[in-house]
N, C-alpha and C positions, 0 to 999 in steps of 0.2 A: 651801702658801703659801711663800713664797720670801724667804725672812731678805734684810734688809736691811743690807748694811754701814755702820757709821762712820765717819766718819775722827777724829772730835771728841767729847769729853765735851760739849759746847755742841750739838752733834747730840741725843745721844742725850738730854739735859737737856728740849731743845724737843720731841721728841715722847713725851715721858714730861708735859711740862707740857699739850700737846694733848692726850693721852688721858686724863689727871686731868680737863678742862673737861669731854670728849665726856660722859666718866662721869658727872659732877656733872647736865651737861645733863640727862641720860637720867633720872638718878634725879629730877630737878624734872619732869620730863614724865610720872614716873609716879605722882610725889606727885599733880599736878594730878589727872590720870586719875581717883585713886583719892578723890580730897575730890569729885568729879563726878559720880563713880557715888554716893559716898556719899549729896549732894545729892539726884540722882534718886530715890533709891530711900527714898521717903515714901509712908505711908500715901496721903496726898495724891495724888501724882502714879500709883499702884499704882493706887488706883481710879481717876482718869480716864483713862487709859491701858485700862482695862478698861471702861469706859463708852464711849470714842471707839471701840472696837473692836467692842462689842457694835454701837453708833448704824451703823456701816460696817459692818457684815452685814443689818440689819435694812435701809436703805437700800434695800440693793442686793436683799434676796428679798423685798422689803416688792411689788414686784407679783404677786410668784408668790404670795405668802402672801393676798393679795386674792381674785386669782382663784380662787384653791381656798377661802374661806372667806365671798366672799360670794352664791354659791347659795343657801348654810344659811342665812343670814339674809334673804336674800329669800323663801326659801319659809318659815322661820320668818314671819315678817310677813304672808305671806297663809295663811298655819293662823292665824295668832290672829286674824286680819281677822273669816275665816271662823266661827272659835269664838263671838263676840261674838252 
């Protein structure tokens, strides 16, 4: 990085005043950040977060999971048809 010269105390005043804002900025953007995550992170939101994700698997193997299970209960039903 390549030092910047001078020529004025009124220079160097103004980007010592812009790198105090930048700072401040950063540190409100990280306060937020952190009261956000805080928010998120509830019982609450923990479990449907893990319900939405269970319902989007199930979803998506729920025909694989059909075809492979309803054979057994077809022929379940015709063995007790037959048992009667």
């Amino acid at each position: 990085m390549e030092r910047k010269k001078y020529s004025s105390y009124a220079e160097i005043e103004r980007d010592l005043e812009i790198l105090k804002l930048e700072k401040e900025i950063n540190y409100q953007k990280l306060v937020l950040s952190f009261q956000k995550t805080k928010e998120s992170i509830t019982p609450q939101n923990i479990v449907n977060g893990f319900i939405s994700s269970y319902t989007g698997y199930v979803k998506k193997s729920f025909p694989e999971i059909l075809q492979s299970v309803l054979p057994f209960i077809i022929s379940w039903f015709i063995n007790r048809k037959r048992g009667d």
